[in-house]
matplotlib code that plots the C-alpha trace (Angstrom):
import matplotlib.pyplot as plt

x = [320.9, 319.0, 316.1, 314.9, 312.3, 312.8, 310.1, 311.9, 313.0, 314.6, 318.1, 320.0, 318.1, 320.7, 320.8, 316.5, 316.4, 318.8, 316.7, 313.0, 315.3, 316.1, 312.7, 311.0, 313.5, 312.2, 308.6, 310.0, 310.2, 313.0, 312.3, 314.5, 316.0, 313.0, 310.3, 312.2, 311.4, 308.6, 307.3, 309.4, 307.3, 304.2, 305.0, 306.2, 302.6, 300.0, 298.6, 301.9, 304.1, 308.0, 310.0, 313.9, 315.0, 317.8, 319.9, 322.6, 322.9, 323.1, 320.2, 319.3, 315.4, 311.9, 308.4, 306.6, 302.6, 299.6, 295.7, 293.1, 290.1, 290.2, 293.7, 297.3, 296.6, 298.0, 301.6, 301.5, 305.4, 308.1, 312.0, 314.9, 318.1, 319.4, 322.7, 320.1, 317.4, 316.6, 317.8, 314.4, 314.6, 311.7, 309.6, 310.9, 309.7, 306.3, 306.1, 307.6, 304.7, 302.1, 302.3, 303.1, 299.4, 298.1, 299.3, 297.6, 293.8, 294.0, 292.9, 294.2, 296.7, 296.1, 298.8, 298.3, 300.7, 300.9, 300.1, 303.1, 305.1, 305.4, 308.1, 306.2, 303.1, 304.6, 306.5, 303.0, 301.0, 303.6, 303.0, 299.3, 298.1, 295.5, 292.3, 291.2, 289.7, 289.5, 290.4, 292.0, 291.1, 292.5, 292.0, 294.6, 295.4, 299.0, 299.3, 300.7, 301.3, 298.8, 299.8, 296.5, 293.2, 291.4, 287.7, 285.8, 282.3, 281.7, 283.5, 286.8, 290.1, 293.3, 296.5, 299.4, 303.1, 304.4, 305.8, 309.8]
y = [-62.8, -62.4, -64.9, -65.6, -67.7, -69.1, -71.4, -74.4, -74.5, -78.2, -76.7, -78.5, -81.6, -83.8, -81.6, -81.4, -84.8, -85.3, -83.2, -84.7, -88.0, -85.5, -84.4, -87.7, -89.0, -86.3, -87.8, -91.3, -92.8, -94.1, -93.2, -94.3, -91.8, -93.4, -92.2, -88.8, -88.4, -89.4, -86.8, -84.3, -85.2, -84.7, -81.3, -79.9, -81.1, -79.3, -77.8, -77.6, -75.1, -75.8, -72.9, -73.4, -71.3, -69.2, -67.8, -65.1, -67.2, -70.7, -73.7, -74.4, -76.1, -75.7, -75.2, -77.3, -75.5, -77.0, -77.1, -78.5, -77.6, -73.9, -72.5, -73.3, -71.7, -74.9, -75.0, -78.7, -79.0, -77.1, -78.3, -76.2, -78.1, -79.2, -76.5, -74.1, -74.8, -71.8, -68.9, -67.6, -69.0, -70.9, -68.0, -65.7, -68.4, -68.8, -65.0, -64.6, -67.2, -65.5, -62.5, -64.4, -66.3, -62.9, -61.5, -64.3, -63.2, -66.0, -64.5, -67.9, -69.9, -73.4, -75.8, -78.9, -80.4, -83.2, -82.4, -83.8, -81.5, -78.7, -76.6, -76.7, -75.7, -72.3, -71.8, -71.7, -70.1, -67.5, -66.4, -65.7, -69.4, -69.5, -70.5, -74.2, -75.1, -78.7, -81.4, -84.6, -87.8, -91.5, -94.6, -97.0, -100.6, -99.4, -98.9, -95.3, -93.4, -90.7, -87.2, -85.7, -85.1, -82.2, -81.4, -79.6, -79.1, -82.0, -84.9, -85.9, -86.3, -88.0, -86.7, -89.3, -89.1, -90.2, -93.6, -93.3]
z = [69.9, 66.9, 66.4, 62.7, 60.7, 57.0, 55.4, 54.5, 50.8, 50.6, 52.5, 55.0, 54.4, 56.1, 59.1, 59.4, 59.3, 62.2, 64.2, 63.6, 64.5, 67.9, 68.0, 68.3, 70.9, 73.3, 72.6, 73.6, 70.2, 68.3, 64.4, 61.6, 59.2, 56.9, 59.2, 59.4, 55.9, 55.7, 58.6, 56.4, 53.1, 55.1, 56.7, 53.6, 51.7, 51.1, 54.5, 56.2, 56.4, 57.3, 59.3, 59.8, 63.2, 62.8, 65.8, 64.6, 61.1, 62.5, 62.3, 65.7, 65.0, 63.2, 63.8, 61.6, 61.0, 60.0, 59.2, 60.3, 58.0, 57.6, 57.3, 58.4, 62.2, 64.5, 65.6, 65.2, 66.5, 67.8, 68.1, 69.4, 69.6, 73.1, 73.5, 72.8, 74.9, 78.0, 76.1, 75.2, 71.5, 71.6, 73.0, 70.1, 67.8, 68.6, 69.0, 65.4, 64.4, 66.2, 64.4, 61.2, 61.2, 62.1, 58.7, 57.4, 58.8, 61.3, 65.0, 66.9, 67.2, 68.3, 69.5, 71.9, 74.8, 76.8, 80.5, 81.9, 80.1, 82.5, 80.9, 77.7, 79.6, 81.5, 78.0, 76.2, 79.6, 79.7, 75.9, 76.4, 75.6, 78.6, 76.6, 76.9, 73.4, 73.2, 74.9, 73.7, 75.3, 75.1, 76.8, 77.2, 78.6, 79.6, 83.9, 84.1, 86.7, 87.9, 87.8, 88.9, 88.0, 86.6, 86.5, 83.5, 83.4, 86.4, 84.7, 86.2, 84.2, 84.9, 83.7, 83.7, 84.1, 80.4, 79.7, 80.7]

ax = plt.figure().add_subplot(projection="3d")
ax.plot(x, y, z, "-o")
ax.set_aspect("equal")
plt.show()
């Protein structure tokens, strides 16, 4: 299976915007095709760079890049369609990334997940991403379900199970 990148280039338009549709549903959220577009006008701006995935000639996701003050260096989202999920495609992705922001002068790769989503954190543990950088915090009025709770530096976190 032969894994390949292309930066997006206004292709297959139709097609992208049924998957950011996909993409947010497996976040929980139910976007219009308006919203879609809108998140497809925004990663294609200035600061954002749009990568089709490619597996043996056929459209099977993205990985949409992005900066946050110094350079593009974030993977700011990642989408593999469903019937192609577990075959390593995602992993070749990111890999293909990695050494794409290194070409670039960039010596990190920053990307952030949601705790509850443990096949997204061994994906990302297994592909060296083992360095805590920052930590994003909220505080919300919504009853959710407790996870866990994690300690760093003597302060105590919960991590909650996301809204179903």
């Amino acid at each position: 299976m032969e894994v390949n990148l292309k930066l997006y280039t206004n292709e297959y338009e139709k097609e992208l915007i049924a998957d950011i549709i996909a993409f947010w549903k497996t976040h929980n959220c139910e976007p219009t095709e308006g919203d879609a577009l809108e998140d497809l006008k925004h990663w294609t701006s200035v600061g954002h760079l749009l990568f089709l995935i490619y597996v043996d000639g056929l459209m099977c996701g993205f990985v949409h890049l992005g900066s946050r003050g110094s350079g593009i260096d974030w993977l700011e989202d990642i989408f593999i369609r469903e019937e192609y999920r577990g075959q390593g495609i995602g992993s070749q992705a990111i890999e293909w990334i990695w050494e794409y922001i290194r070409k670039q002068g960039f010596e990190t790769l920053y990307l952030e997940v949601v705790p509850a989503n443990i096949e997204a954190l061994r994906l990302y543990h297994k592909l060296g991403f083992t360095n805590l950088n920052t930590l994003t915090l909220n505080r919300s009025i919504k009853k959710k379900e407790v996870m866990g709770e994690e300690t760093i530096q003597g302060f105590t976190f919960k991590t909650y199970l996301p809204n179903k």
